[in-house]
N, C-alpha and C positions, 0 to 999 in steps of 0.2 A: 817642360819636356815630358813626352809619355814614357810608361815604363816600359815600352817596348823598343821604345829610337833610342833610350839612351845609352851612351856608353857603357861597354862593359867592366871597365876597369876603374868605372866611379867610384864605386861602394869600395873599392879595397880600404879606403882612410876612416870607414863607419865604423863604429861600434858591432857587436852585434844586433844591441838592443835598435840601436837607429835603424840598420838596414833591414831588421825587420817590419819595422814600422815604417820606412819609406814603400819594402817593394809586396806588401802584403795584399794590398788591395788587387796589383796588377795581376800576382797572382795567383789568387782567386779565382778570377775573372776568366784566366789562361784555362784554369783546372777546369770550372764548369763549361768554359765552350767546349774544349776536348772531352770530357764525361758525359755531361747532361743532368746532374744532381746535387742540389747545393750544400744540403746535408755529407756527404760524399765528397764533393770539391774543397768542403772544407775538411774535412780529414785529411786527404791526401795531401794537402798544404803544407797543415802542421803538420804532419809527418815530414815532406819536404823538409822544413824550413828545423824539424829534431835533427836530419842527416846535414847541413848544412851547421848547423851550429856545431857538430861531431867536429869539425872541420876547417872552422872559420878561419881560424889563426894560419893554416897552411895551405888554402885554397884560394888560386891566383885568381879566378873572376866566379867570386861567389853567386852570383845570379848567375850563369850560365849554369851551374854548379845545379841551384837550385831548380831551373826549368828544366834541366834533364833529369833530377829528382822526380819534377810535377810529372813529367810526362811519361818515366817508370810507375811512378804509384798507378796513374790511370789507364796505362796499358795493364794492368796488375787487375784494377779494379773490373774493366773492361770484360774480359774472358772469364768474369765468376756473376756479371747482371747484363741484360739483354741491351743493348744499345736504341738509344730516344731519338724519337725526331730533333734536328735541331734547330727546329721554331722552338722547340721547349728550350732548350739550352740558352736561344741567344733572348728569349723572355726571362728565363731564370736569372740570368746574369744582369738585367734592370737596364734603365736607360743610360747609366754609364760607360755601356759597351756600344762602339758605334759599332752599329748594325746594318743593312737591309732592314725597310719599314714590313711589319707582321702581313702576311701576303705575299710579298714578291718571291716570286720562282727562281730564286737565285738558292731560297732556303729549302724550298721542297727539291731540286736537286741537289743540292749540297748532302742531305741527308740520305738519299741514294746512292753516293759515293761509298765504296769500301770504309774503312777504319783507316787504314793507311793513306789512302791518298785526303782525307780528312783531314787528319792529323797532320800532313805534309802541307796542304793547300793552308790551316789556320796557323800554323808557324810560320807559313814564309810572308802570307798576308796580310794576318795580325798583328802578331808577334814580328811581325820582320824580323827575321830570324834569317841568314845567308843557308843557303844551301848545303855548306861545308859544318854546321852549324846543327843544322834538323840532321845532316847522316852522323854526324858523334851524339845527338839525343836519343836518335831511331834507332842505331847501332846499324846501319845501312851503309855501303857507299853512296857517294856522291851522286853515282849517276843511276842510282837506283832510286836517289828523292829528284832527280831531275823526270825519269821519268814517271813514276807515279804523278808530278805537277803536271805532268805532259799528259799524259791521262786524263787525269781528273779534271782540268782546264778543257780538253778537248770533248768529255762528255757532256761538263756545263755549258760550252759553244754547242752541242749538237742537239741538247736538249731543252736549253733555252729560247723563248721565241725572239725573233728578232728587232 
């Protein structure tokens, strides 16, 4: 099971050291698609994953806990370094992350999308992350990551070839 499908309320029975060790990799993975730099994705992780330790013993779905962590630091990180194409991102992240093959125009508009509908289109795609879910990360309502997907999906239909 990937660390994106699986339940949230798995890791409550971990350790911390385990649930580190189980949801490290994924992420990672999560930080560098949202950022674009590896050196970077992984600070922000450990950071994550210091605030999540803060925590452990009283936080009812620690990976949730943690992804909204990831995706505070690189919102954080974001507005202080210029934002990367993300053919670099989803190359940085190695062949571990299923991707679009290097070339398809799925990537050179994806990185033409704002920040926000980015970030909403890789959570809810990726990460499959529910919508209810990306608006307590984003700090959004609901129907405000409903429409940035709405968006963002309708510029990659309009600027994709068919």
């Amino acid at each position: 099971m990937s660390w994106e499908t699986r339940d949230l309320a798995d890791c409550s029975q971990l350790t911390f050291n385990d649930f580190y060790v189980t949801e490290r990799t994924g992420a990672i993975r999560l930080a560098w698609l949202l950022l674009g730099d590896a050196s970077a994705a992984e600070d922000v992780t450990q950071e994550a994953f210091m605030a999540v330790f803060e925590r452990y013993s009283t936080v009812e779905h620690p990976r949730a806990y943690l992804r909204q962590a990831i995706v505070n630091g690189v919102r954080s990180r974001a507005r202080s370094t210029s934002r990367r194409n993300l053919r670099e991102r989803l190359t940085a992240a190695g062949e571990s992350v299923t991707s679009p093959a290097p070339g398809d125009p799925l990537i050179d508009v994806l990185s033409e999308l704002s920040q926000k509908q980015q970030t909403v289109l890789v959570l809810r795609y990726w990460a499959d992350m529910p919508d209810e879910e990306i608006a307590e990360v984003l700090q959004l309502r609901q129907s405000s990551v409903r429409s940035l997907a709405h968006r963002g999906l309708r510029e990659l239909k309009r600027k994709l070839p068919s």
